[in-house]
C-alpha positions in Angstrom: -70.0 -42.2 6.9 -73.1 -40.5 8.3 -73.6 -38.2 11.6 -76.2 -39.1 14.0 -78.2 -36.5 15.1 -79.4 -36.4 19.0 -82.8 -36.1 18.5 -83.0 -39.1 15.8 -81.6 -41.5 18.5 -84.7 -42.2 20.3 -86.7 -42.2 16.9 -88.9 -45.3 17.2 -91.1 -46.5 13.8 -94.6 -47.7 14.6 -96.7 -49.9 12.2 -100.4 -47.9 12.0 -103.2 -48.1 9.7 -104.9 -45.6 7.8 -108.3 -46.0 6.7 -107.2 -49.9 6.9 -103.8 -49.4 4.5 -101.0 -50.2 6.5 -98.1 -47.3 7.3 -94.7 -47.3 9.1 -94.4 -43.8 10.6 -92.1 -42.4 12.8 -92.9 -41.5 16.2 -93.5 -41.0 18.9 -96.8 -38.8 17.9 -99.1 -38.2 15.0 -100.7 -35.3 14.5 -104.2 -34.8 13.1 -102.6 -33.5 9.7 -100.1 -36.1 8.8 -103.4 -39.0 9.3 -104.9 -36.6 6.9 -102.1 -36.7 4.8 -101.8 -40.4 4.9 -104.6 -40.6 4.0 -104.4 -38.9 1.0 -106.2 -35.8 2.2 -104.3 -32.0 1.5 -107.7 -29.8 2.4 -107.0 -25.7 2.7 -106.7 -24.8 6.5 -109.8 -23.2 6.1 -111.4 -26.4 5.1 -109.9 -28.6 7.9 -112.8 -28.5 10.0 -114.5 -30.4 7.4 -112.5 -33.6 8.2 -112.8 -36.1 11.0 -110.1 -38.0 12.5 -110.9 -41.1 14.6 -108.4 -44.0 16.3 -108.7 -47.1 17.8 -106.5 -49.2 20.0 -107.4 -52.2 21.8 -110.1 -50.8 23.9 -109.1 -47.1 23.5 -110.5 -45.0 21.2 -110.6 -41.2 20.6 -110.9 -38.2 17.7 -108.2 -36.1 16.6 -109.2 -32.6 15.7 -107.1 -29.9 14.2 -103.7 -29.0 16.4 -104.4 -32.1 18.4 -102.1 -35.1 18.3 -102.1 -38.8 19.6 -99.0 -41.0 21.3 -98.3 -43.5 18.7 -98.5 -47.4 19.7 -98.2 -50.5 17.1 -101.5 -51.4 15.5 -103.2 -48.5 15.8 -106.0 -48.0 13.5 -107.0 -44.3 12.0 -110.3 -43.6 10.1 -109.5 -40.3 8.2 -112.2 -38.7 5.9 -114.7 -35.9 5.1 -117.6 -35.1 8.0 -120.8 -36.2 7.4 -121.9 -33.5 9.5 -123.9 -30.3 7.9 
């Protein structure tokens, strides 16, 4: 028999992309990081600047930096990867 913890009752899974491979993740955020770490990223803090974040949703669409995170919905798409900025 298992215990159910409070603040796993409103838990909710979303399905998301990452760089078009699909991921369950639990919500109800993500933060900059974890899409990083999907993504099979693990950069040094002092490199995370480095690294772009972008999302799409229907007609929404935004960047995630560093410390920032999004409100998960189903079907969102992430493209996580090094910046071509020099």
């Amino acid at each position: 028999m298992t215990a159910e913890h409070p603040e796993n009752l409103h838990e909710k899974t979303f399905q998301i992309f990452v760089n078009s491979r699909p991921r369950k993740v639990p919500g109800p955020q993500i933060s900059f990081i974890e899409v990083l770490h999907l993504a099979g990223f693990n950069p040094p803090a002092e490199e995370l600047d480095l690294y772009d974040v972008e999302w799409t949703h229907g007609h929404q669409a935004g960047r995630l930096t560093n410390g920032q995170s999004v409100e998960l919905e189903n079907g969102m798409r992430f493209d996580a990867g090094k910046s071509n900025r020099s």
